[in-house]
N, C-alpha and C positions, 0 to 999 in steps of 0.2 A: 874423813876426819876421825882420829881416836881421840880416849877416853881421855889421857889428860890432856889432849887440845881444847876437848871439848869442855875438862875441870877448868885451864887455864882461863878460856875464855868466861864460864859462868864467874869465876871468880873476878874476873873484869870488869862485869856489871854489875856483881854485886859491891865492890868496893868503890865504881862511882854510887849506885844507888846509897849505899851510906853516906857518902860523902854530901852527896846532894839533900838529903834529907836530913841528916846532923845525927846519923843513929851509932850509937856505941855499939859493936860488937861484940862482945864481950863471949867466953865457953857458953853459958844457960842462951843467950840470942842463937846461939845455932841451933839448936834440939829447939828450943820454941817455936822458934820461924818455920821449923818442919813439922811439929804441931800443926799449927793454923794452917799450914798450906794442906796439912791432911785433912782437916775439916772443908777446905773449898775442895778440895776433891770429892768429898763423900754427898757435898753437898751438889755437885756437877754429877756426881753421878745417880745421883737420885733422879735429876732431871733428866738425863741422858737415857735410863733404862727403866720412866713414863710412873716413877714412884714421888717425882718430886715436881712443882712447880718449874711451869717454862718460862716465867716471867714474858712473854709477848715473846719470845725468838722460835726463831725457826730451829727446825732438827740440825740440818745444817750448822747452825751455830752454836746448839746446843752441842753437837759434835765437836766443834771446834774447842769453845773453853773446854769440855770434857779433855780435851787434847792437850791444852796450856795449864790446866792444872797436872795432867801426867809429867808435863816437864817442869812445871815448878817443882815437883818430889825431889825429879834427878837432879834439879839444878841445886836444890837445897842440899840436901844428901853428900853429891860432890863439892859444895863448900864445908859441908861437917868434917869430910876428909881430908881435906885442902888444910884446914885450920887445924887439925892435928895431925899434919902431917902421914896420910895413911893414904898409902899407893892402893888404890881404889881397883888394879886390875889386879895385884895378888891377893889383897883380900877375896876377890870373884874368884881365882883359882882356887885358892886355898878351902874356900865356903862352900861355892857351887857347881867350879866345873870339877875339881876332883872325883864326882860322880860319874862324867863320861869318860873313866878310864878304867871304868870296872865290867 
């Protein structure tokens, strides 16, 4: 699967999940949602690497959500894109791989 398969489809659950929950979208709902989602990540990974509460779960699944909030980042991220229409692979070349051609 590539990257805009992969945008096309986040953006498929993310526009049911609006739908279903009755939330406006709106420019600021993109950057915020990846806000928050940067705080469960910080907060997964406090517990993932023994600095943060494990709430009763195993490492195993401590691993796990540590895992589901990495993809919530991209999946949010690739909707920031998606919604301002910004091809998410030349931004990558343009930003980051241009450095493996030096």
């Amino acid at each position: 699967m590539d990257i805009k398969e992969i945008q096309k489809k986040a953006t498929m659950v993310s526009n049911r999940y609006a739908l279903s929950q009755d939330i406006n979208r709106d420019d600021d709902w993109y950057v915020l949602k990846l806000q928050e989602e940067v705080g469960e990540l910080i907060q997964s990974y406090l517990s993932f690497t023994n600095r943060g509460r494990k709430r009763d779960k195993s490492d195993a699944e401590i691993k796990g959500n540590f895992a589901d909030e990495l993809a919530d980042i991209i999946g949010q991220t690739l909707l920031i894109a998606d919604h301002h229409n910004i091809d998410i692979e030349d931004a990558l070349e343009n930003k980051w791989f241009k450095y493996l051609d030096k």
